[in-house]
N, CA, C and O of each residue as an XYZ file, in Angstrom:
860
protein
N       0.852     -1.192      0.000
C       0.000      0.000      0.000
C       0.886      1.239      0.000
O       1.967      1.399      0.566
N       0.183      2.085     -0.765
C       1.540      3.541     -0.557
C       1.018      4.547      0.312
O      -0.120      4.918      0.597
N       2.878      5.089      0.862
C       2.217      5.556      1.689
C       1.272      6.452      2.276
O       0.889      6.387      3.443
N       0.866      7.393      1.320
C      -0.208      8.211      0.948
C      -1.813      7.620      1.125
O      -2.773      8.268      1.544
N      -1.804      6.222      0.685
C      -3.109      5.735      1.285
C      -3.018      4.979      2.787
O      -3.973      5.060      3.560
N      -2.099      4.422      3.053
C      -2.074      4.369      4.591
C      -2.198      5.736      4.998
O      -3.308      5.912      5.501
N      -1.413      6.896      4.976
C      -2.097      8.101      5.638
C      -3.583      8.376      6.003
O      -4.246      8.577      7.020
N      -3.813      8.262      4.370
C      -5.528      8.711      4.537
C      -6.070      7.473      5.515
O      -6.666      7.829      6.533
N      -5.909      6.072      5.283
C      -6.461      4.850      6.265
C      -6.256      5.239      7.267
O      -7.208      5.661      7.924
N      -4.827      5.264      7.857
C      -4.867      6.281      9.452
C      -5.894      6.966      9.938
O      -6.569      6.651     10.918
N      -6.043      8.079      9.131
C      -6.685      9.882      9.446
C      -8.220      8.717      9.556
O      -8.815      8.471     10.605
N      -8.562      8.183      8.230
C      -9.620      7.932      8.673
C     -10.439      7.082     10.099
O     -11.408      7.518     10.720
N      -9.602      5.598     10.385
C      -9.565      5.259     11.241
C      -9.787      6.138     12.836
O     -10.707      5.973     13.638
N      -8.626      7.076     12.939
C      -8.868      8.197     14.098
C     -10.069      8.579     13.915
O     -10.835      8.255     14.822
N     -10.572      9.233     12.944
C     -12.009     10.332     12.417
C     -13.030      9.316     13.150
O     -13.985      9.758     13.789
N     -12.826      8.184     13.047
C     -14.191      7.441     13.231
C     -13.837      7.210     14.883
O     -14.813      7.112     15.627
N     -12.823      7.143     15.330
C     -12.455      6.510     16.526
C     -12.473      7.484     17.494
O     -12.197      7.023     18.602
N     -12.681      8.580     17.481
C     -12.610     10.066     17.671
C     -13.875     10.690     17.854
O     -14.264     11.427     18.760
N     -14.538     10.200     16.676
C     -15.945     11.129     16.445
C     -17.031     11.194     17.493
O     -17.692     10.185     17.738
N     -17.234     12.262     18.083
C     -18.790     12.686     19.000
C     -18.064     12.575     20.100
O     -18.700     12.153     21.065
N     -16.298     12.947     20.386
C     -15.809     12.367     21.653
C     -15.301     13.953     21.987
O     -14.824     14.658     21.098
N     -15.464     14.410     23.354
C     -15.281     16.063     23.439
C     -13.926     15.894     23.582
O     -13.551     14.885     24.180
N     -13.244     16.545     23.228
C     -11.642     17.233     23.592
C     -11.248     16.411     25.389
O     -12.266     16.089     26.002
N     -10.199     16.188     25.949
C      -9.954     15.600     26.893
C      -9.830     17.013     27.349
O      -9.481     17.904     26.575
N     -10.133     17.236     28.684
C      -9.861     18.272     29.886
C      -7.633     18.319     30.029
O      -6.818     17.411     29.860
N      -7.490     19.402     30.296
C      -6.182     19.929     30.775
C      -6.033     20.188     31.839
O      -6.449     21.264     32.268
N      -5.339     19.222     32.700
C      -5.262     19.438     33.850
C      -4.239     20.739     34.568
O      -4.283     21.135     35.733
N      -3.446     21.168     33.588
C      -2.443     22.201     33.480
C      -3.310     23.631     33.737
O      -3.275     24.343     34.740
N      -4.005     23.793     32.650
C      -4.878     24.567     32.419
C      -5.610     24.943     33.469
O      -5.646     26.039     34.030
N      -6.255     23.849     33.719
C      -7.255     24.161     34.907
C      -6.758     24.570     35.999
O      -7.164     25.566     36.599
N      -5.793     23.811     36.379
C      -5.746     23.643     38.080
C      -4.580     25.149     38.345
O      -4.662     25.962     39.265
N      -3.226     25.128     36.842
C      -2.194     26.101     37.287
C      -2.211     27.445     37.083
O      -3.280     28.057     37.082
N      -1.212     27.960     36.917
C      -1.501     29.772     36.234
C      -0.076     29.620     35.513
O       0.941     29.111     35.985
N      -0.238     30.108     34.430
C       1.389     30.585     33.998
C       1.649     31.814     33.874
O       0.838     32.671     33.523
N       3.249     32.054     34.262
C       3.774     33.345     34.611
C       3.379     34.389     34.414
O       3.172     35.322     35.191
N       3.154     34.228     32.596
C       2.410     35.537     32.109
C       1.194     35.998     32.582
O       0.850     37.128     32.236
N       0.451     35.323     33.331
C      -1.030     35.458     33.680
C      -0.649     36.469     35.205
O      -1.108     37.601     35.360
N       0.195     35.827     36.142
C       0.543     36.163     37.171
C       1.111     37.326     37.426
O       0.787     38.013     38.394
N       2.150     37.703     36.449
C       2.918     38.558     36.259
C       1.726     39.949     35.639
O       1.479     40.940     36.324
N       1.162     39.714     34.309
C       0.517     40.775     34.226
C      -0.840     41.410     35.218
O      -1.419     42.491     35.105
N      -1.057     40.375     36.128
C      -2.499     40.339     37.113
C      -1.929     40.444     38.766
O      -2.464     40.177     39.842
N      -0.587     40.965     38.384
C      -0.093     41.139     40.220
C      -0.409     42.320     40.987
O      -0.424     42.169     42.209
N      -0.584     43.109     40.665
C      -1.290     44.414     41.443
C      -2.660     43.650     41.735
O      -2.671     43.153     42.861
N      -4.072     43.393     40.825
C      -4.956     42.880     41.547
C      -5.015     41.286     42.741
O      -5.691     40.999     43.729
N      -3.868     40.554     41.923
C      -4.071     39.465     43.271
C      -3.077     40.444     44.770
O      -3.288     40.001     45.900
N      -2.582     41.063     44.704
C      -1.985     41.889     45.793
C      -0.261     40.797     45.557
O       0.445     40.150     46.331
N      -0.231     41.013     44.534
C       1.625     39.859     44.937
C       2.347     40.420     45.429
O       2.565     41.532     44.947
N       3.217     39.963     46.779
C       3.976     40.800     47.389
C       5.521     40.913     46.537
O       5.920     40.177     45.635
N       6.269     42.191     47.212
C       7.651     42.195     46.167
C       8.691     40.984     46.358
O       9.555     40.638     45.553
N       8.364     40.345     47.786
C       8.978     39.125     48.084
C       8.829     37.653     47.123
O       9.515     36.736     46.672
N       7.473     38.137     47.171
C       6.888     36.802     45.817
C       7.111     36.891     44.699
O       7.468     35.858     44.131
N       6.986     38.314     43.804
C       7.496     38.631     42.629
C       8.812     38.439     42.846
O       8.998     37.319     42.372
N       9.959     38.872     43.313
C      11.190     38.290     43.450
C      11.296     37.271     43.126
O      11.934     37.242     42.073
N      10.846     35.781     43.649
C      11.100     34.556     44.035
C      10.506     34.124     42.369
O      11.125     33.444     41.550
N       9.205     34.717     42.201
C       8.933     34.449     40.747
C       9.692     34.694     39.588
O       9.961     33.731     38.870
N      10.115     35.907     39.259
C      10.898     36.291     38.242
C      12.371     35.739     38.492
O      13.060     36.151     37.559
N      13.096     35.017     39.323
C      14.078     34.385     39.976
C      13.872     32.812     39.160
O      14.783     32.308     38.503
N      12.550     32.183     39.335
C      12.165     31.574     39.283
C      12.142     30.742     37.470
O      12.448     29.640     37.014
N      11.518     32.214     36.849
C      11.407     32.415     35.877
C      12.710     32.640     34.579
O      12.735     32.213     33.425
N      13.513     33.318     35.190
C      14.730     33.420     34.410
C      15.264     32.313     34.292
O      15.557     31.947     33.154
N      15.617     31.254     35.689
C      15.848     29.776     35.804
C      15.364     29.124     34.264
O      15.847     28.956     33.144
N      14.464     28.955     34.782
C      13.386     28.248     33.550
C      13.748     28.692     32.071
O      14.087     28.085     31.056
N      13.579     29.709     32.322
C      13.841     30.559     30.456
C      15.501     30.236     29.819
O      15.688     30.239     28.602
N      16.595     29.978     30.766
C      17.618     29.740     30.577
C      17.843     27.827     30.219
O      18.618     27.337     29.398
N      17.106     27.262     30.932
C      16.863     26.143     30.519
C      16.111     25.962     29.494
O      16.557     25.075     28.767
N      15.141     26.437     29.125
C      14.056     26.331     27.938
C      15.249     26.567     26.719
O      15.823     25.623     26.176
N      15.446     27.672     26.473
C      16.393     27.903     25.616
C      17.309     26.782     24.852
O      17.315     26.455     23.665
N      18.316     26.168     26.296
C      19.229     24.896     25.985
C      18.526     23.885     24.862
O      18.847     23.488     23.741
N      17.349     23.671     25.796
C      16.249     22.075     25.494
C      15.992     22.959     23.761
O      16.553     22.626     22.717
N      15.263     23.799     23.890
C      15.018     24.372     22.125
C      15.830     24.239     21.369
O      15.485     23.726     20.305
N      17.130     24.586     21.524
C      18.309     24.525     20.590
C      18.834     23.218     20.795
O      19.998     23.127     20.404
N      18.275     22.003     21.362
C      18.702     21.033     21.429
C      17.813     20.077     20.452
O      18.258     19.293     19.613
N      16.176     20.384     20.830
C      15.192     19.854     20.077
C      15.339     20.393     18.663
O      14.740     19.704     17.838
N      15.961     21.414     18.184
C      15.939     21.755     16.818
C      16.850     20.867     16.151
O      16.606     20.249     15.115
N      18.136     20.840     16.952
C      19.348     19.629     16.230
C      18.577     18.736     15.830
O      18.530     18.483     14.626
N      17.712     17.979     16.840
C      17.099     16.507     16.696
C      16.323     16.696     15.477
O      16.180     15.981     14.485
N      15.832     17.900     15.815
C      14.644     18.000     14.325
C      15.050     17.957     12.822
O      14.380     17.522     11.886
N      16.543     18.612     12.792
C      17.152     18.522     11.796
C      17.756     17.084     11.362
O      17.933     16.743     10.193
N      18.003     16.403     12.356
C      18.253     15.537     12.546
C      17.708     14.016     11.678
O      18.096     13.040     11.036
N      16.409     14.780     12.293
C      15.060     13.513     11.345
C      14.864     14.238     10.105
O      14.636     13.425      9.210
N      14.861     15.050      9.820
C      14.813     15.580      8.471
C      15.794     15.017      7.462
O      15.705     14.607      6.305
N      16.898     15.179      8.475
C      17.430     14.628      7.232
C      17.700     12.838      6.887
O      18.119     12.277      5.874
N      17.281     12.339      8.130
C      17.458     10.871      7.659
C      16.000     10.819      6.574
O      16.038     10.020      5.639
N      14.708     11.733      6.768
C      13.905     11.642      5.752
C      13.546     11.908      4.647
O      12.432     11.804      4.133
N      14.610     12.308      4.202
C      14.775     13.470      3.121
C      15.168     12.062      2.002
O      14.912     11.951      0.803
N      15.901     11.068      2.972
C      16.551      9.931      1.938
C      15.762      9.176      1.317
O      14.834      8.592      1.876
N      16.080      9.068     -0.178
C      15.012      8.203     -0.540
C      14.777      6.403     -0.268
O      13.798      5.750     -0.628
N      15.923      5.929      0.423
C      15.760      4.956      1.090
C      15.859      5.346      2.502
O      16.934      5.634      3.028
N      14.684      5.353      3.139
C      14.648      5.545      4.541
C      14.832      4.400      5.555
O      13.991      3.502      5.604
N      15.970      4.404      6.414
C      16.137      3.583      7.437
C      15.311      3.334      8.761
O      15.798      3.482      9.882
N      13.997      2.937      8.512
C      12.998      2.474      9.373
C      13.415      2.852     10.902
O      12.724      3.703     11.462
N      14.551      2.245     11.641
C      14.612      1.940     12.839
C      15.429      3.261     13.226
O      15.434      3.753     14.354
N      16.082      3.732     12.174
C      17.220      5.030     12.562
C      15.619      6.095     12.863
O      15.212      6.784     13.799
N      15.241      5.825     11.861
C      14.345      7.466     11.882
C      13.479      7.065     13.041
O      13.537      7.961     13.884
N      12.572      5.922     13.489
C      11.899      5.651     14.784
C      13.239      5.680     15.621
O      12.485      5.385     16.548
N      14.591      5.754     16.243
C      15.012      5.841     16.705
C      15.088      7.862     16.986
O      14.720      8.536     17.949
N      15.414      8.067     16.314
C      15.885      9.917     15.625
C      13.977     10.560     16.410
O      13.847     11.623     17.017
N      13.141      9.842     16.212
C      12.188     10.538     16.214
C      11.839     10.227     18.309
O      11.071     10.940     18.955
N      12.630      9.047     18.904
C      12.274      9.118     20.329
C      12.860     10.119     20.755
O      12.398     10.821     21.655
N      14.594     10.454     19.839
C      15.068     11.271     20.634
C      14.762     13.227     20.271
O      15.481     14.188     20.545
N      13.570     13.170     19.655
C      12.687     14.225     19.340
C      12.060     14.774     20.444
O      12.029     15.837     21.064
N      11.456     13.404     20.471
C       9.847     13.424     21.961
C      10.610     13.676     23.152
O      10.383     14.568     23.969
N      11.735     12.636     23.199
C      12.699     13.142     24.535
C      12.736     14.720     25.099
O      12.333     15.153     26.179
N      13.347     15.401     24.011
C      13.398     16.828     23.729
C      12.430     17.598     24.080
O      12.703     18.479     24.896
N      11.376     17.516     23.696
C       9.831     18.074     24.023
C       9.447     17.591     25.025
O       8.851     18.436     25.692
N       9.504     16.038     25.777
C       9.292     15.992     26.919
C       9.782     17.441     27.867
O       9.220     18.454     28.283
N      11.424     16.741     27.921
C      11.874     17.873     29.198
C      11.771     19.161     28.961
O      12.078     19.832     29.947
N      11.349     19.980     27.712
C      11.049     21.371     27.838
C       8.883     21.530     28.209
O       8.173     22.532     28.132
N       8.616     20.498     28.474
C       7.255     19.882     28.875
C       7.639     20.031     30.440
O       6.920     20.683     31.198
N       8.632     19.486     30.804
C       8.871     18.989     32.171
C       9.604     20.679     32.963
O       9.535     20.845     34.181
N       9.993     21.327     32.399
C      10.524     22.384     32.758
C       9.245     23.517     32.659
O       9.044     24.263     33.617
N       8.498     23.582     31.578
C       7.143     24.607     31.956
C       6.563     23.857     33.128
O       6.731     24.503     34.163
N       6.045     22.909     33.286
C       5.364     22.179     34.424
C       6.042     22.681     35.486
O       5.516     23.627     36.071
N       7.085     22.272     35.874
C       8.563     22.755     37.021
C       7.765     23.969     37.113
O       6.824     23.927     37.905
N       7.986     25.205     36.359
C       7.840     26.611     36.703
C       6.169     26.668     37.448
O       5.985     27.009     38.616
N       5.240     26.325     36.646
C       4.139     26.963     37.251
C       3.991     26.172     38.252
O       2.914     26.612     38.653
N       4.309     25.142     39.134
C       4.221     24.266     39.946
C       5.135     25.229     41.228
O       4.726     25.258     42.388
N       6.771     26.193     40.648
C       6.825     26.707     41.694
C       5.981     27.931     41.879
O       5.890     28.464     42.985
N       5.242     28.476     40.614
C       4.368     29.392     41.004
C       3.202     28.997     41.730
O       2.965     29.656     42.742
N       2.361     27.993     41.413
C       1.357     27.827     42.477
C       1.741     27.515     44.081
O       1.244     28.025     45.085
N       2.411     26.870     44.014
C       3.158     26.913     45.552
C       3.750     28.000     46.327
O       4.050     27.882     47.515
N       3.964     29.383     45.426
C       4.447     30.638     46.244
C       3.024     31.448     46.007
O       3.165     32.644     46.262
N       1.788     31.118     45.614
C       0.732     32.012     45.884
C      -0.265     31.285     47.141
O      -0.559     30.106     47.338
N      -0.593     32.417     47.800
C      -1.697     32.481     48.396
C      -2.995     31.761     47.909
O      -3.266     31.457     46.747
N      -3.713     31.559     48.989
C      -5.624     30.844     48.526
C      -6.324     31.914     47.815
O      -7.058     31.932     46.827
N      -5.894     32.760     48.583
C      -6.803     34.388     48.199
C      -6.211     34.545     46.639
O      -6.838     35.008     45.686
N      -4.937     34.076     46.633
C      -4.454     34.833     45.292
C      -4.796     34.079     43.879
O      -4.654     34.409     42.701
N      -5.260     33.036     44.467
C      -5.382     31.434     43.352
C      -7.077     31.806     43.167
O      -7.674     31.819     42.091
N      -7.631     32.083     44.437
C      -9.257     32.033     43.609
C      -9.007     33.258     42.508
O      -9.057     33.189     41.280
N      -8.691     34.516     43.446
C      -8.667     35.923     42.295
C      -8.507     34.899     40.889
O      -9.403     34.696     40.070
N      -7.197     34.355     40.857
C      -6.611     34.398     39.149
C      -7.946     33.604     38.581
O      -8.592     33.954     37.592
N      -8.179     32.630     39.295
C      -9.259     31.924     38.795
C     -10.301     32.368     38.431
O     -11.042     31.765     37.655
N     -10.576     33.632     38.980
C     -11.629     34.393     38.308
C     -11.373     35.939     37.124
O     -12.061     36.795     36.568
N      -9.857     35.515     37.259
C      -9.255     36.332     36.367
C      -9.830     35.145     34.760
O     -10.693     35.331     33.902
N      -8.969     34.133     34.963
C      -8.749     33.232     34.331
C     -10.397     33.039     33.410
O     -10.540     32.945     32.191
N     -11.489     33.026     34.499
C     -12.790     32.877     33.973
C     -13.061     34.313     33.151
O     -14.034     34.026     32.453
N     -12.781     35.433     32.923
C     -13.196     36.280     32.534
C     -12.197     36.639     31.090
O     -12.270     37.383     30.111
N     -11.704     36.105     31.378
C     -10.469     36.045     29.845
C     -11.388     35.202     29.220
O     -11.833     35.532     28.120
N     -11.822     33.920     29.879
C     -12.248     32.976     29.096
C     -13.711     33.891     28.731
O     -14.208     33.385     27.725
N     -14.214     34.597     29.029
C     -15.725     34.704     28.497
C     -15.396     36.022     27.558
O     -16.380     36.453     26.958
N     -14.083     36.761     27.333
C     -13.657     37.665     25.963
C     -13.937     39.147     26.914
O     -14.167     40.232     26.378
N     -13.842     38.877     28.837
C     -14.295     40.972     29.658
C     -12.773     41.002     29.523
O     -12.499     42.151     29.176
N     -11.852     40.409     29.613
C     -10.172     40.804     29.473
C      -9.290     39.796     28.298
O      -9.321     38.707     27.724
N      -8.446     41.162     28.448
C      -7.328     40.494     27.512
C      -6.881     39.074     27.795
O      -6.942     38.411     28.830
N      -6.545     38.870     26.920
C      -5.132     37.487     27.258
C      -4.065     37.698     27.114
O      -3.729     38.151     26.021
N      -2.847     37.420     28.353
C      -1.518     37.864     28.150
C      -0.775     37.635     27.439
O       0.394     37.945     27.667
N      -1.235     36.838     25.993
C      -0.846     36.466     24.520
C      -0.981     38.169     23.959
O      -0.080     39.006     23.908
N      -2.628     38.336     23.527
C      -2.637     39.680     23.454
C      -2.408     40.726     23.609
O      -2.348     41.599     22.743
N      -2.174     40.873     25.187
C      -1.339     42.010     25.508
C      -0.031     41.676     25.055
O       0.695     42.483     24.475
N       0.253     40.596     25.291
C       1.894     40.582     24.590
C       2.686     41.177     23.350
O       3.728     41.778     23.088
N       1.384     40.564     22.655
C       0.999     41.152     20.760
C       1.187     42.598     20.824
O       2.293     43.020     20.485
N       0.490     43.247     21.119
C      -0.018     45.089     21.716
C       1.730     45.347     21.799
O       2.558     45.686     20.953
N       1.816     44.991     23.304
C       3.268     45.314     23.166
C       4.768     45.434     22.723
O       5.722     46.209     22.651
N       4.276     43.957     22.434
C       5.593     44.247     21.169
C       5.457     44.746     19.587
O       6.323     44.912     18.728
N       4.035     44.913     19.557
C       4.426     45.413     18.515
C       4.061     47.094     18.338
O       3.861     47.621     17.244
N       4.032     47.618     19.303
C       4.242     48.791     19.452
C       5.668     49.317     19.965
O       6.360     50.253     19.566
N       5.850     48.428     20.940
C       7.845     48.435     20.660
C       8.550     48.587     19.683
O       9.206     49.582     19.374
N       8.408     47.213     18.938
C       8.846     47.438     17.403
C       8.828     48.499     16.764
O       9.795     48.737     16.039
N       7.504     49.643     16.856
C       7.179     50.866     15.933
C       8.316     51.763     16.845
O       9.298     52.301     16.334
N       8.077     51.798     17.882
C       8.930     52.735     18.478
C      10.765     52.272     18.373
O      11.642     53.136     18.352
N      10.997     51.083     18.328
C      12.355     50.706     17.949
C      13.206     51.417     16.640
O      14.209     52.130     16.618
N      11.973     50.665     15.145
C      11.908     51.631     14.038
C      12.119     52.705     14.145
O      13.153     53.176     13.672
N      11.229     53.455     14.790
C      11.247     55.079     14.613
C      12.824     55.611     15.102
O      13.504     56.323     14.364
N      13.278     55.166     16.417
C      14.436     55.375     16.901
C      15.661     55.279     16.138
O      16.635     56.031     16.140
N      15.357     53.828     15.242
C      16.470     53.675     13.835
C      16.778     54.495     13.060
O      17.865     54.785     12.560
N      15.023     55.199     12.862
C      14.846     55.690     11.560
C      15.733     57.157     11.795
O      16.578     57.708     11.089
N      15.125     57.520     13.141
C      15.793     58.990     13.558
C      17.216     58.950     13.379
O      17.684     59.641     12.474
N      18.483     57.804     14.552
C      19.412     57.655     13.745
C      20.755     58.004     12.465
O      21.790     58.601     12.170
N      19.462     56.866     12.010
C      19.879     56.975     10.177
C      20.029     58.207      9.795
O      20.936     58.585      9.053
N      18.860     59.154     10.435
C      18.750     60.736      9.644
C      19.882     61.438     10.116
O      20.283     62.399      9.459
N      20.612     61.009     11.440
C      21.925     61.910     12.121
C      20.658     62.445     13.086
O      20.875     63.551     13.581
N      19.178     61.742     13.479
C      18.332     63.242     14.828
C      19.282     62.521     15.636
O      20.308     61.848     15.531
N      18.173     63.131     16.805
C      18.865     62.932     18.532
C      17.402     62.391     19.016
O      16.304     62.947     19.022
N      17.791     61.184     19.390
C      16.347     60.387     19.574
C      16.173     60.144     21.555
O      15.613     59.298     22.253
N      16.890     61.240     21.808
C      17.304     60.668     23.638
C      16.269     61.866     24.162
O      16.594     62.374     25.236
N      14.493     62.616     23.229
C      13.931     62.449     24.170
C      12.970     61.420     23.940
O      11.854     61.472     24.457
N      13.276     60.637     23.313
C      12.213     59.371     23.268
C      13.149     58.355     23.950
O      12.500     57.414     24.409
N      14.695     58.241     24.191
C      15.248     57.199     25.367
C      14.394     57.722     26.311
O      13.446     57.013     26.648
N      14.558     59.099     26.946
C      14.470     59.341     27.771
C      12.465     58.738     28.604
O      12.117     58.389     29.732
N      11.678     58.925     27.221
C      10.400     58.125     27.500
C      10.732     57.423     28.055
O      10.914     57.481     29.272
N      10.989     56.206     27.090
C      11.562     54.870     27.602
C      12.026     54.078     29.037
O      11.864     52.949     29.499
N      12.661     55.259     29.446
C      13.360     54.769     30.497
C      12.338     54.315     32.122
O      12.580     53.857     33.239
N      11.151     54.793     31.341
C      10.126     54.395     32.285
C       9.689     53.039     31.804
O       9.409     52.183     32.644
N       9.608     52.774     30.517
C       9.198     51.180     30.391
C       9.295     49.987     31.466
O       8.444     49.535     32.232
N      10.737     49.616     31.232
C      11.098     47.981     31.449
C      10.272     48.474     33.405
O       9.166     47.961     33.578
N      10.691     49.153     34.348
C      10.143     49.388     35.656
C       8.591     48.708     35.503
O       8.249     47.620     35.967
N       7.805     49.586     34.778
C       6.375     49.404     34.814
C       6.327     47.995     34.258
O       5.500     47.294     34.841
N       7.051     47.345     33.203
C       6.818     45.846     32.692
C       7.646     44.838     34.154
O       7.313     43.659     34.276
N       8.354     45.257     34.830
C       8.822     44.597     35.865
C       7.587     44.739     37.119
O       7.657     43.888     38.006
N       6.705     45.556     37.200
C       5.686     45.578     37.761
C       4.469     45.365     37.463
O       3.517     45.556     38.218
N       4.412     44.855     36.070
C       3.518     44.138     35.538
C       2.540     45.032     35.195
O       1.438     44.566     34.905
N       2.723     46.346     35.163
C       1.468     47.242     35.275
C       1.594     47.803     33.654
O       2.092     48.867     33.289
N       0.859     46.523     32.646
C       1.214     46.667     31.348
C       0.432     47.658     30.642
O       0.668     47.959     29.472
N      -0.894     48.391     31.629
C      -1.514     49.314     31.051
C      -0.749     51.186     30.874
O      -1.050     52.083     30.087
N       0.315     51.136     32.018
C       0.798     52.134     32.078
C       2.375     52.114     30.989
O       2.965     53.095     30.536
N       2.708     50.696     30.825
C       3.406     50.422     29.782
C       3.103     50.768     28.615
O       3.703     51.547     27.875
N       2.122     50.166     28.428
C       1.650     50.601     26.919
C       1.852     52.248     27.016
O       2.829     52.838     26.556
N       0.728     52.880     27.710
C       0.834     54.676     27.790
C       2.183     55.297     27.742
O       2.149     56.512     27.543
N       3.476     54.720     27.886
C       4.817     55.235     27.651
C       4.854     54.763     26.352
O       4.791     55.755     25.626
N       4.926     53.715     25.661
C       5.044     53.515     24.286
C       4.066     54.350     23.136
O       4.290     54.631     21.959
N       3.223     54.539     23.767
C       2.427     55.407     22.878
C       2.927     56.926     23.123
O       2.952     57.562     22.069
N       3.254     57.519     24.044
C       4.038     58.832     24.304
C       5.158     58.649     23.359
O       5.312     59.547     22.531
N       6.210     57.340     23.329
C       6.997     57.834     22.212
C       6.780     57.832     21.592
O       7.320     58.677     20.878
N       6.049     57.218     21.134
C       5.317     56.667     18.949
C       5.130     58.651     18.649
O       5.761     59.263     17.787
N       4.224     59.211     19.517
C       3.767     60.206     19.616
C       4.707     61.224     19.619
O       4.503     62.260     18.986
N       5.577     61.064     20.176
C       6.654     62.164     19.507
C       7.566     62.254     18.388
O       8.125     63.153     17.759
N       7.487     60.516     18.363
C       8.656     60.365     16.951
C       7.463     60.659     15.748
O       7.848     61.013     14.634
N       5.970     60.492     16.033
C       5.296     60.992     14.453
C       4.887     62.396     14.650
O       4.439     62.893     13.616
N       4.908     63.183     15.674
C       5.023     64.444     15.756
C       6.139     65.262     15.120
O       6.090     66.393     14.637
N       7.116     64.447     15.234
C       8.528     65.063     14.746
C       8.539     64.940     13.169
O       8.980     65.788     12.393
N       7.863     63.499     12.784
C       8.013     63.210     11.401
C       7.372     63.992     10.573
O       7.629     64.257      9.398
N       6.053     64.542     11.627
C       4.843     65.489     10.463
C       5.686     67.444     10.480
O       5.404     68.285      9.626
N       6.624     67.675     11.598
C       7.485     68.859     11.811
C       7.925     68.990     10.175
O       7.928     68.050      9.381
N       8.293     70.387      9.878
C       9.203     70.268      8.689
C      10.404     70.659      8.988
O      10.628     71.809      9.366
N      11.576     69.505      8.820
C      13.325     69.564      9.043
C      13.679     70.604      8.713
O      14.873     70.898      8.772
């Protein structure tokens, strides 16, 4: 059989084996919070500076490991690519090439788990229902998601990065829009991403004020 119709036999098999069956529950989901949730929602759960400490401590850990495991899982990935690329494919190499894939994704699996596991353990009861009802109100579309805000922010960074280039390039003097700036990273270290944004838009606002000026 080729392998193109075993595919489709597969897909179909699942389709039927699958069908009228709801999505399995996430126990991750449900029960934890991840950083970003915590981090942008710490003024309302009340997080103390002791806890944010221990978190962002916590967090850099993690992000420094994530990193390793990524640039490790990409080798592997390249890895199987290219034993598949061959037109005689070695069955047991590439099921071999492909455990040490999953391996890869396990422990960067096992290292997000690690993190929010030490985050739920450094919050409060009080602070776990709040998120949870943070958490419920994201889900019904009354707040952002810290994907979204993420989006917002960087890519209004970006405009303001640009603009700073652009000034630069021309020979301006772009240090009173550093000088904006220099309120950023504080307010993103305090999670207070609404007053973040309002500095990024102050610079956007001067670098297209300047642009509409005539030189």
């Amino acid at each position: 059989m080729k392998l193109s119709a075993s595919l489709s036999l597969l897909c179909l098999c699942l389709n039927h084996a699958f069908a009228g069956q709801a999505p399995p529950a996430d126990p991750v989901a449900e029960n934890l919070f991840p950083p970003e949730l915590v981090i942008q929602h710490q003024s309302e759960i009340k997080l103390t500076e002791d806890q944010r400490n221990a978190l962002m401590a916590e967090i850099q850990k993690a992000q420094g490991r994530i990193v390793d495991l990524q640039q490790r899982l990409q080798k592997e990935m390249d890895a199987l690519g290219a034993l598949l690329k061959k037109d005689d494919v070695d069955e047991q190499g590439a099921l071999a090439q492909l455990d040490r894939v999953l391996n890869a994704e396990r422990e960067i699996k096992r290292v997000h788990l690690g993190l929010v596991l030490e985050i739920k353990n450094k919050l409060t009861t009080e602070q776990e229902v709040k998120l949870r009802e943070i958490k419920s109100k994201i889900a019904a579309g009354q707040l952002p998601s810290p994907q979204a805000v993420q989006r917002v922010l960087e890519g209004k960074l970006k405009n303001v990065q640009e603009g700073v280039q652009g000034w630069q390039n021309e020979g301006r003097d772009p240090s009173k829009v550093a000088e904006i700036m220099q309120e950023f990273e504080p307010l993103m270290m305090a999670g207070k991403h609404k007053e973040a944004e309002a500095v990024l838009d102050r610079a956007l606002k001067v670098l297209r004020q300047a642009d509409r000026d005539p030189k």
